[in-house]
C-alpha positions in Angstrom: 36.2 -16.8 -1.3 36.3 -17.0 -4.8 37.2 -16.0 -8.2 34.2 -13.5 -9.3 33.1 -12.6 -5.5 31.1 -9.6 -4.6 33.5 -7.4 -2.7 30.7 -5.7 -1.0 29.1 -9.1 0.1 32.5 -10.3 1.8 34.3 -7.9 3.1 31.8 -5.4 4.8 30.7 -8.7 6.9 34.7 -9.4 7.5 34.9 -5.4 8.8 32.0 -5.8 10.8 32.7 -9.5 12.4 36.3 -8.0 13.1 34.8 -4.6 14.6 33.4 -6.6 17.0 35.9 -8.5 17.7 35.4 -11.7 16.2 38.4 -13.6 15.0 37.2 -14.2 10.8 39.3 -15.7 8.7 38.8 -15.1 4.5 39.7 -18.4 2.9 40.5 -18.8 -0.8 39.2 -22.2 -2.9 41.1 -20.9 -5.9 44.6 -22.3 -4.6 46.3 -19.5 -4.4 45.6 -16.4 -1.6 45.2 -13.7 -4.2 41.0 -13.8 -5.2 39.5 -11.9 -7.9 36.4 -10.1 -7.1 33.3 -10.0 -9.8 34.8 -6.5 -10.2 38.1 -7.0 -10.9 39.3 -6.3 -7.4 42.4 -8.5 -6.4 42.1 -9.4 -2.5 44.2 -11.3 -0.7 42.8 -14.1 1.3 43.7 -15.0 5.1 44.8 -18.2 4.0 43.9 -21.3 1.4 41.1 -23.8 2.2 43.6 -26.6 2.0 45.1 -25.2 4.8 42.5 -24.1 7.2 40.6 -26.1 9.8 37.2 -25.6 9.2 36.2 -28.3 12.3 35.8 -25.6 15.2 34.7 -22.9 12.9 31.1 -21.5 14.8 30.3 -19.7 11.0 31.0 -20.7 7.4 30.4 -17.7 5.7 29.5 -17.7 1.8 29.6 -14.2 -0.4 27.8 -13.9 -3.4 28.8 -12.8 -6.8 28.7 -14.0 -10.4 30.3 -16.6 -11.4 31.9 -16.4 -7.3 28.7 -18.4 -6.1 29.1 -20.9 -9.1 32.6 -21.3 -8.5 32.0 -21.9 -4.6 29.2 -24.6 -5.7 31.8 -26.3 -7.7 34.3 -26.9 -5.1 33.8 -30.1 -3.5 35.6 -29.8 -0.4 33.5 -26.4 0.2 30.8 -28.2 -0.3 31.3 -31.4 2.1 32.2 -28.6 4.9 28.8 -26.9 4.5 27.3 -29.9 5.0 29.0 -30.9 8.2 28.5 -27.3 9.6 24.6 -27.5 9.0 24.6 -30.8 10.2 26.1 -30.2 13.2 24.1 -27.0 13.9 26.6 -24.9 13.4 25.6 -21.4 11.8 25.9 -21.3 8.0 25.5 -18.1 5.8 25.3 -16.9 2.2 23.8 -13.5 0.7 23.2 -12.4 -2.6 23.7 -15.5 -5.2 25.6 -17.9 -2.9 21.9 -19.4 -0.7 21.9 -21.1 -4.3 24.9 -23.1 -3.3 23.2 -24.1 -0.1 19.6 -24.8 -2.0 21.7 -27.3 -3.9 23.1 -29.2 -0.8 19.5 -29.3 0.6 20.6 -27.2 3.7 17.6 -24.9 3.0 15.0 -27.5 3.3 12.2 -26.5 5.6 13.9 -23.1 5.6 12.9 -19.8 5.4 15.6 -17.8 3.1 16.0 -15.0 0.7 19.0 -14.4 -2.1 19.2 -11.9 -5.2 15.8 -12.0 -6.9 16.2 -14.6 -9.7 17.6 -17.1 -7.3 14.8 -17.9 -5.6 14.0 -20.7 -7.6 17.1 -22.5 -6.5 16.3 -22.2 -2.7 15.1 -25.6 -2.9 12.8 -27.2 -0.3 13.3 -23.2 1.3 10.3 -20.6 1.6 11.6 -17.7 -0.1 11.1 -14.3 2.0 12.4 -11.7 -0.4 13.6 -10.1 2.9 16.8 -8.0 3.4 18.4 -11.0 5.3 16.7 -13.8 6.9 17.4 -15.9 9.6 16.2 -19.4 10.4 17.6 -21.3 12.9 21.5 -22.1 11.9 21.0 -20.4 8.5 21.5 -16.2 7.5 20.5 -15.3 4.0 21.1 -11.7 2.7 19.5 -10.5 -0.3 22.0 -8.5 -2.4 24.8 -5.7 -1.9 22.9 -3.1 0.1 21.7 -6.2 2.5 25.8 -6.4 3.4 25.4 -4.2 6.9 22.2 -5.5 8.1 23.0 -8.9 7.1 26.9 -8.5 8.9 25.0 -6.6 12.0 23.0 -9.4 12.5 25.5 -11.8 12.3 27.4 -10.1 15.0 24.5 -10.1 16.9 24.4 -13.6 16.8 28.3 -14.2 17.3 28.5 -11.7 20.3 25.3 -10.0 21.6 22.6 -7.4 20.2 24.1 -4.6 22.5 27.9 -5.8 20.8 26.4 -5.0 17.0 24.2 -1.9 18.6 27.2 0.0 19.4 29.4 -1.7 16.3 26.6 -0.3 14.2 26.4 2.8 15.9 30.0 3.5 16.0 30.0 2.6 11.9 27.4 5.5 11.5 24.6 2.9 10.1 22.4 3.8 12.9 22.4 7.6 11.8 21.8 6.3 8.2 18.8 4.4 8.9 17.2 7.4 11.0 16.8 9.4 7.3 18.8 12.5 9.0 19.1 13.7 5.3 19.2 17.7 3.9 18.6 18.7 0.8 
């Protein structure tokens, strides 16, 4: 995480992940724990990237935001972990903004990915979907804010199994949202 993060973008994917009973961890690059969302929402971070062990980490996870993706593209340390983690085969995700950080780093190359319209053009080497979320291989892309359940749901999915983020989503009421059950 970082300064000028989408709330909605991080932390629905950290409730989900944790609903299913995946052990996430939020990590601050600011150097301190306390991270300011685009919104002016103070969170407090799991713990600083300084101090975590990325090596054995099965996801790096990026939310988006303005200037949070920016600010997680300037980090160099972020940066050489992504690498390692794509590298290695290891899943790597970013919705909204933050694909541009991995379009940069050439992790989307050969890739189909989507982002926040406008972004598209820094998916580079990527074929651009425009889809809610997208995955390719070791890479999830998520669109935008209301791409934040799908996009966690199908990361779960992946982490645990599609009967795991079935009844996550289920229990979460998102299944009864998408069925339209709506009166006027």
């Amino acid at each position: 995480m970082a300064d000028g993060f989408e709330e909605i973008e991080a932390l629905i994917p950290v409730d989900v992940l944790r609903r299913g009973g995946v052990d996430i961890k939020t990590v601050s690059i600011m150097g301190r724990l306390e991270v300011e969302s685009a919104h002016g929402v103070t969170i407090k971070a799991d713990m600083l990237f300084e101090d975590a062990d990325l090596s054995d980490a099965d996801l790096l996870m990026l939310p988006g935001g303005m200037p949070g993706a920016s600010n997680l593209d300037a980090h160099e340390g972020l940066k050489a972990a992504l690498l390692k983690q794509a590298e290695s085969g290891k899943m790597v995700s970013a919705i909204c903004a933050a694909p541009f950080v991995l379009g940069k780093l050439g992790i989307l190359k050969g890739k189909r990915a989507t982002c926040y319209p406008g972004f598209e053009q820094y998916l580079d080497g990527a074929t651009y979907t425009a889809s809610l979320f997208t995955i390719d291989g070791n890479i999830i892309t998520g669109e935008g804010p209301a791409a934040a359940f799908p996009y966690a749901y199908s990361i779960l999915a992946l982490l645990t199994t599609e009967e795991k983020a079935t009844e996550v989503a289920t229990g979460m009421r998102y299944v009864h949202l998408m069925m339209g059950d709506y009166e006027e």
